[in-house]
N, C-alpha and C positions, 0 to 999 in steps of 0.2 A: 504494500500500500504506500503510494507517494505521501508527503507528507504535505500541507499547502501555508504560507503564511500571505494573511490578509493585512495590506494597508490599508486603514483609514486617514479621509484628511477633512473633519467635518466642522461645516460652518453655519452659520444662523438657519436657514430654508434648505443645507444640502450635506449630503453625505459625498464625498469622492471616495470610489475606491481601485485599490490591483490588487489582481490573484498570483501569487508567484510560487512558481513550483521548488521545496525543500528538499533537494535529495544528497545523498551520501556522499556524493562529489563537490559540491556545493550546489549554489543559487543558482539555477536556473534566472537572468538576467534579463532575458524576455519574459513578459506577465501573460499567465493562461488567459486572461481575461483583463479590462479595466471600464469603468464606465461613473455613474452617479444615480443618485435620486435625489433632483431638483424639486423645490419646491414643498419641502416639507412642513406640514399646516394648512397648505391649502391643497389645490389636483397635485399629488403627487406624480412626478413620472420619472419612470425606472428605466435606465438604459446602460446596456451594455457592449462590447464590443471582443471578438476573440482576436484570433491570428488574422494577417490583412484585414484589420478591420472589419471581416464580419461580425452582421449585427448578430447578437445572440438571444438578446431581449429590447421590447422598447413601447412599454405598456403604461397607463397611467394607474397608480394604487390608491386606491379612492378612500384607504383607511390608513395609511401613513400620517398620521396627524402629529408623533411624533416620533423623536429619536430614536426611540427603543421599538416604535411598532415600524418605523422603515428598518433598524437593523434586524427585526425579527423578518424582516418580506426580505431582503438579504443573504440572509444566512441559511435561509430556508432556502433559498434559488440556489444559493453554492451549493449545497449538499445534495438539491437534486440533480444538480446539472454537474456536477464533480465529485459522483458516486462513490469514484474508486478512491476520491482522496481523503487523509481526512487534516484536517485543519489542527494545523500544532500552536502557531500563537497570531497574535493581531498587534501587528505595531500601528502607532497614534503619531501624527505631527503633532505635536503643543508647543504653541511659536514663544511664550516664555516660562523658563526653567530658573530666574532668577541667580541669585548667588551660589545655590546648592547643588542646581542641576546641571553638570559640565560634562554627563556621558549619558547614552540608552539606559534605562532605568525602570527597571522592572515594577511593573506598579501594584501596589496594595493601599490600603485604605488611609495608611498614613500617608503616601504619597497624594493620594488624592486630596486629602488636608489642606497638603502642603501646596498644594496646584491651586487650591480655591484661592490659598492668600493671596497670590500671585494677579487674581483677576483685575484688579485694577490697575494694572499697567500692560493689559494687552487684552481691555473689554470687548472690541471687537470678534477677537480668536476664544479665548480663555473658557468662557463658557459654554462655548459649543463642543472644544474638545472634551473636556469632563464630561457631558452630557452624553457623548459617544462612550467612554470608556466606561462610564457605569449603567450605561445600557445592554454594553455588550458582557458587563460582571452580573447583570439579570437575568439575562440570555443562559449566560456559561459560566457558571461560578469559578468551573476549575480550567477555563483556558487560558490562559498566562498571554499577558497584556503587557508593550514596550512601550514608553514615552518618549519621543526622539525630539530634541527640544533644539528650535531654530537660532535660541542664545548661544548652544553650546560650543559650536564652530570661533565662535571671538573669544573662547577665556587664555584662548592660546597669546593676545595682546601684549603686549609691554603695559606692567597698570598705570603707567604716563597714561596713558590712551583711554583709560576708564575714568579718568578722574569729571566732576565738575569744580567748579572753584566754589563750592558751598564748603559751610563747617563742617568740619575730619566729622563730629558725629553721625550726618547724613548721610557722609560715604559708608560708615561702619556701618548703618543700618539697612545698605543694599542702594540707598540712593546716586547710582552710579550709570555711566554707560554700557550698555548690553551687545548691541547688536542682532541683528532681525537677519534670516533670508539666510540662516547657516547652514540649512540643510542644503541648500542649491548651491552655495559657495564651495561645502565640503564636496559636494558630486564633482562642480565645474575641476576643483582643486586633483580628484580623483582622475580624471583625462586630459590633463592638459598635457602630458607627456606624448599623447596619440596626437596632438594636436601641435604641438610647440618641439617634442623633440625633448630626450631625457633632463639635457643640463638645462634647454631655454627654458623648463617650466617651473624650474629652483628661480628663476628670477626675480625680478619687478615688475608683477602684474596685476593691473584694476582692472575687477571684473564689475559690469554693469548689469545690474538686476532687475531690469526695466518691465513691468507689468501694469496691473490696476496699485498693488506697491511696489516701491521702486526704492532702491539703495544700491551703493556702489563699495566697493569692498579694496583693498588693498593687500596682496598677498606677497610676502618674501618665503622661496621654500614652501612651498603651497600651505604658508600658516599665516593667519588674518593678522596683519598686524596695525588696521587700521578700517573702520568702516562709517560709515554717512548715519546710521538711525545708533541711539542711544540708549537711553530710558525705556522707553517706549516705541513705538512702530508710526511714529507721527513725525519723528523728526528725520534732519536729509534733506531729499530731493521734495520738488511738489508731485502728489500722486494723483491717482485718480480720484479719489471725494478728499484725502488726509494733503494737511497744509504745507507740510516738511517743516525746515528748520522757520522760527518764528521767532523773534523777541518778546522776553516774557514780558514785557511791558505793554505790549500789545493783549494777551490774558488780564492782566489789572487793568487795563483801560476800559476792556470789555466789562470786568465785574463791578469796576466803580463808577465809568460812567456812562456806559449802557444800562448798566442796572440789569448785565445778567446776571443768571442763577450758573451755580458749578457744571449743572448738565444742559443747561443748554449751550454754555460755551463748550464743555466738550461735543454734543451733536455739532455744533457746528465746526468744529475743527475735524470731528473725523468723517464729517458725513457730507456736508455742503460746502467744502476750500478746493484747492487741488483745480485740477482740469476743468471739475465740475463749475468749479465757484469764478474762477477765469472766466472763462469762457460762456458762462450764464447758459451755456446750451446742454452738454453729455460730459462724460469723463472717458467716453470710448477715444482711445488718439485717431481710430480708423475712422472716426466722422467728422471728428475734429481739420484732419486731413482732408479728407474730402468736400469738406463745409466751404472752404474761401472767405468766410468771413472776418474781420479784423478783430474780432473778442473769441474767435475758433484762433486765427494766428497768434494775436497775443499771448494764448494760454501756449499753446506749441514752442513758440520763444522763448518764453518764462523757462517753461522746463529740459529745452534746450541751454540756458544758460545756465542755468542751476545744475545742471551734467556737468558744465564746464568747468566751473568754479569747484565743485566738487573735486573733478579730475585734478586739477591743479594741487589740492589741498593733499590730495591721496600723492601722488607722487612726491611732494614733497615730504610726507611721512614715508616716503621708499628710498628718499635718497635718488631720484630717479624714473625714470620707467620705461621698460623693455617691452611690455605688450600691453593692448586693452584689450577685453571681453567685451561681446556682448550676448546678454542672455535673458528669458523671459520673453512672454507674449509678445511686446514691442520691441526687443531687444531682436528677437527673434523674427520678426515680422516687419517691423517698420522699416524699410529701407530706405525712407525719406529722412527717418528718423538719427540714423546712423550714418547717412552722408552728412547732415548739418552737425553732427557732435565731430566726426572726424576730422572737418572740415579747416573747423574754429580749432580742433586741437593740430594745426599742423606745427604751431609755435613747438607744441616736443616731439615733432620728429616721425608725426603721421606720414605717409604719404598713401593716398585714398587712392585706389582702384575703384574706379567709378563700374565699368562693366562687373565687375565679380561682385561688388553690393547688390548692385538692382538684380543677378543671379543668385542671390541669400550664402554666398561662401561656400568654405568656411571662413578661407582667406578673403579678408577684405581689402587687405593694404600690398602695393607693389612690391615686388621683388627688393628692389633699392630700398627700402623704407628703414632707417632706423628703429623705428618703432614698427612691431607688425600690431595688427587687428584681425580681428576673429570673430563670428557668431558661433555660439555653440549652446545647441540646444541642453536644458539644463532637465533633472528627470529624478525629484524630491523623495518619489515613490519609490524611485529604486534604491535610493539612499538608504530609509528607512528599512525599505526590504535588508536590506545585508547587514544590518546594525541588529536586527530584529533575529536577522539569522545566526548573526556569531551571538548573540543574547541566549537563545534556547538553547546554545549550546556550551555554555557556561564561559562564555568567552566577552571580554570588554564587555561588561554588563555590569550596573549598579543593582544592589538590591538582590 
């Protein structure tokens, strides 16, 4: 009997998941399956996808109302539809892990504790993954659950890099820099050898993590040594609905004399700034692109120029820079997107390959380029998969 482990990555209305096959040689690296059920609370609908993309399911569940009754319509379809396997454990993304959590970590009821305290500094993610995790402990009391925590790829830092210049007490008490977006840093970090060649991937390279969130990462020796979001998943680049970096004097001016309240400034910082709030239209870049209008360009600008100033800040925490990344949906996609960061970065030593961008790479940048570029698709799930798998087997595993 193969053995299977299931990733979740679940969020307000959705479940994402991959099926990945656990066998005696190791991880199986292509997923049996991967899909979602959107929309959970309202028509749910369940979709899934195998080998080349065929569909394997794609129905709506009219009693998914929540967590635990889509992971029960879940677990239930694996087992019919992956008779022969049986399911050994289910790793979680949980994007923070705070001061405690710096490895895959097996989860029990104290951990889960210790996850709740955590919600407010990643309200958006935090309680959706718990919600998964003890859905699926109602489910299966004795299936053995990983928590792969998107802070943990930055505790490799120099703690220069963690600091804010508040009082040492606030630091001691966790109030420090984190970092967001580790599991796809730790993947990117994971091939860049296939991509850059043994020694070039030990170098000085910002990876760009460009989605609906977005942060840029700085790596020497594929270990973080410096990244764009902090505290929290708000700060950085501007995102799709989240602000990025802001002056907190901007926050007091709102509470004192706006006369907001704490939650509506946070709604509005993580829900209506970014793309969305620019540009008064979408936080999609692909309509924003497509729109032509000067509050759609403005917003596209904005966070064109905020890439750059980033860029700059990241290299200079490198001493340098030997390659940029780009990764994630827009990273991944936007090719309009990636010629204007390039463009504006030719000051260190880009030189842009126009024809092979608008062909999505991998190589973006010329032959002659001191600096090369690269898209490279980034893949969280399978992260998770091989952390999850050296975990059940009593390997780099907390707990």
């Amino acid at each position: 009997m193969t053995e299977n482990i299931l990733v979740l990555n679940a969020g307000s209305s959705s479940i994402k998941f991959s099926l990945y096959a656990a066998l005696e040689a190791g991880l199986d690296e292509k997923p049996l399956c991967a899909g979602a059920i959107d929309g959970i609370g309202h028509e749910a609908r369940f979709h899934a996808a195998g080998n080349k993309n065929a569909v394997l399911i794609d129905k709506i569940l009219s009693d998914a109302k929540t967590h635990e009754a889509a992971l029960f319509a879940l677990l239930r379809w694996l087992e019919h539809r992956f008779t022969a396997n049986h399911l050994r454990a289910v790793g979680h993304r949980v994007v923070h892990g705070g001061s405690r959590f710096i490895a895959p970590t097996l989860i029990n009821e104290e951990v889960i504790t210790s996850l709740r305290k955590l919600i407010p500094l990643a309200p958006l993610h935090q309680p959706h993954h718990i919600a998964a995790i003890e859905a699926v402990a109602q489910l299966h009391p004795e299936l053995p659950q990983i928590a792969c925590f998107d802070t943990a790829f930055h505790h490799a830092q120099p703690k220069v890099a963690t600091w804010f210049a508040l009082p040492r007490q606030l630091h001691e008490e966790g109030v420090r820099r984190y970092g967001f977006h580790g599991l796809s840093y730790e993947y990117i970090a994971s091939v860049l050898p296939h991509y850059l060649g043994g020694e070039a991937a030990m170098g000085r390279i910002v990876v760009a993590h460009l989605g609906a969130g977005a942060s840029m990462c700085a790596l020497k020796n594929r270990q973080s040594v410096a990244t764009t979001m902090g505290f929290t998943a708000l700060d950085g680049l501007p995102m799709g609905k989240r602000c990025g970096a802001l002056d907190p004097g901007v926050v007091l001016y709102l509470l004192t004399e706006k006369k907001m309240d704490a939650a509506t400034v946070a709604d509005l910082l993580y829900n209506h700034s970014g793309l969305l709030g620019v540009s008064g239209l979408t936080d999609d870049m692909r309509v924003l692109l497509s729109a032509r209008t000067p509050c759609a360009e403005e917003a596209i600008a904005l966070f064109v120029y905020r890439i750059g100033r980033e860029l700059g800040s990241l290299a200079s925490a490198l001493g340098g820079l030997d390659a940029l990344i780009f990764t994630a949906g827009i990273g991944e996609h936007a090719a309009e997107i990636r010629r204007r960061v390039l463009e504006d970065a030719a000051w260190l030593g880009v030189e842009l390959d126009t024809a092979a961008n608008e062909a999505g790479g991998p190589r973006l940048s010329r032959s002659t380029s001191r600096v090369s570029a690269f898209v490279i698709p980034t893949d969280e799930d399978l992260m998770i998969a091989r952390h999850s798998y050296e975990c059940v087997r009593g390997r780099s595993c907390n707990g």
